[in-house]
N, C-alpha and C positions, 0 to 999 in steps of 0.2 A: 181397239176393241178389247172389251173385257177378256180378260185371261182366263180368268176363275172360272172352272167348270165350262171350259170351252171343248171336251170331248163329249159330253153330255147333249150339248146343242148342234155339232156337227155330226152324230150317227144318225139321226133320226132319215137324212136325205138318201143314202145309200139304204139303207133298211126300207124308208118303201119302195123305192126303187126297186130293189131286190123283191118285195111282193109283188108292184105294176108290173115286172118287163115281162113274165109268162102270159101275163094279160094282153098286152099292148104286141108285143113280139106273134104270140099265138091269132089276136086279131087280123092282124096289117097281113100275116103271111095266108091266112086265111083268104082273106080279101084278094091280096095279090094273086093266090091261085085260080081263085073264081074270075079272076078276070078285071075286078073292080078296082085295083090302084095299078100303079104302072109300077116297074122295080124300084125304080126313083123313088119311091115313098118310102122305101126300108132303110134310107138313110134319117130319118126321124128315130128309129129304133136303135138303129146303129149312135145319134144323138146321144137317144139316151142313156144305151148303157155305155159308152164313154162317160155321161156324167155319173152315174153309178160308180163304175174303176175309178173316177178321181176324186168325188167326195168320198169313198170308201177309201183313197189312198190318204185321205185328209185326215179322215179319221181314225185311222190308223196312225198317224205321227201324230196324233193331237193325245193319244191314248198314251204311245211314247214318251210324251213327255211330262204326263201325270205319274207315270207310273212308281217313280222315290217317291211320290209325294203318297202314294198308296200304298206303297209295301210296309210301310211305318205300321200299319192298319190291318192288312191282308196278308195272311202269308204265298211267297211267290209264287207256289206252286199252281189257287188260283188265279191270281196273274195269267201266269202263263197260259193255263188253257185258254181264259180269253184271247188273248196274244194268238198262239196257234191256230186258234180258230177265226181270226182274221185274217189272218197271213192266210187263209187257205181261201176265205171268202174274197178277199181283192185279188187274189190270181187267177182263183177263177172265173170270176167275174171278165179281167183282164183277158183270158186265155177263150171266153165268151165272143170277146170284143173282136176280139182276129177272129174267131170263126164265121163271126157274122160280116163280116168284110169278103168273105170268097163268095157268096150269092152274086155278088153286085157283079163279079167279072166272068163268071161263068155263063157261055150261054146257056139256054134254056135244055131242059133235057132231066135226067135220071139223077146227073151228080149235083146238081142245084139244089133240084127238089131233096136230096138227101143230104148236102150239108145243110139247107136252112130247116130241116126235121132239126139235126145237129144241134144248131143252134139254138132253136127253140128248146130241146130237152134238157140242152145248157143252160138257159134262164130257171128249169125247173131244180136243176142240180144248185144253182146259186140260191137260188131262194131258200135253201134247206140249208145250204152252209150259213147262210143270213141269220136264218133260224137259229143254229146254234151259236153261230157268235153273241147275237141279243139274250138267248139264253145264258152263256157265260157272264155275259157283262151284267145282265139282270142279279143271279147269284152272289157278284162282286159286291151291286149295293144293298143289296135286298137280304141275302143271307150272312154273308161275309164281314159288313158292315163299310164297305167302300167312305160310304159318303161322310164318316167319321172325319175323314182325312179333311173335311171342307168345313166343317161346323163350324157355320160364323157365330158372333157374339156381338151386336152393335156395328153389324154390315163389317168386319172385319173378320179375316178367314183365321182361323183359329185351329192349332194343330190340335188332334184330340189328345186329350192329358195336359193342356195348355190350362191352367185357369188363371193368368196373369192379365186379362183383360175382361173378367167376369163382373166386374165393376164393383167387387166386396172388399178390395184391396185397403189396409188402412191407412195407406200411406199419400193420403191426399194433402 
């Protein structure tokens, strides 16, 4: 698999994810309480934000390991807030993911219906950390100049301040 700007094409799935699961989490429990799924269905939810915490874990190390290749470009400091504000959006999300795991063993009753409120306001809490992580990371290429670090030239990545592949060289 292409390397090149492979944290760019792995957030996009934890990010909507992070916007569906208030949707999808808030429907299914909706339904569930009217009566219309059985509990069994909340493991689709539970599904998906598992894959939320692992593509979001994905993209987190994919970020990782761009990051020399950004700082050359960026000064750390915003680095790092993106940084932080992933590190906050995958454990949350994570810390989501258990919560939504105690409905399933609970019987029915007051403390059900109040961790899966729980959980549910936790997909609302994720989606806002989502928020600003995309917001960091957006400033990265958008203000900061990120994508400097990638500027190809003839399909070839090209560090910026690089012009030895610019094709003006006279040394042919």
């Amino acid at each position: 698999m292409d390397q090149l700007l492979f944290h760019p094409k792995v957030v996009h799935l934890p990010m909507a994810l992070a916007c569906l699961m208030p949707l999808i989490a808030g429907g299914v429990l909706f339904a569930w309480w009217r009566g219309w799924f059985q509990r069994r269905v909340w493991v689709v939810v539970l599904v998906l934000q598992a894959a939320l915490v692992g593509s979001g874990a994905v993209a987190m190390n994919t970020g990782e390991r761009e990051e020399e290749r950004v700082e050359e470009i960026v000064a750390e400091e915003h680095i790092e807030a993106h940084e932080e504000a992933a590190e906050a959006f995958v454990w949350a999300s994570a810390a989501v993911l258990l919560l939504m795991m105690v409905p399933l063993v609970l019987p029915e009753g007051r403390a059900r219906q109040a961790v899966s409120i729980g959980a549910f306001v936790g997909t609302l809490i994720v989606f806002g950390l989502g928020y600003q992580t995309g917001e960091a990371g957006g400033r990265l290429v958008y203000e900061h100049g990120a994508a400097q670090a990638y500027v190809t030239n003839g399909g070839v990545a090209v560090p910026a301040g690089d012009d030895s592949l610019d094709g003006d060289s006279d040394s042919h």
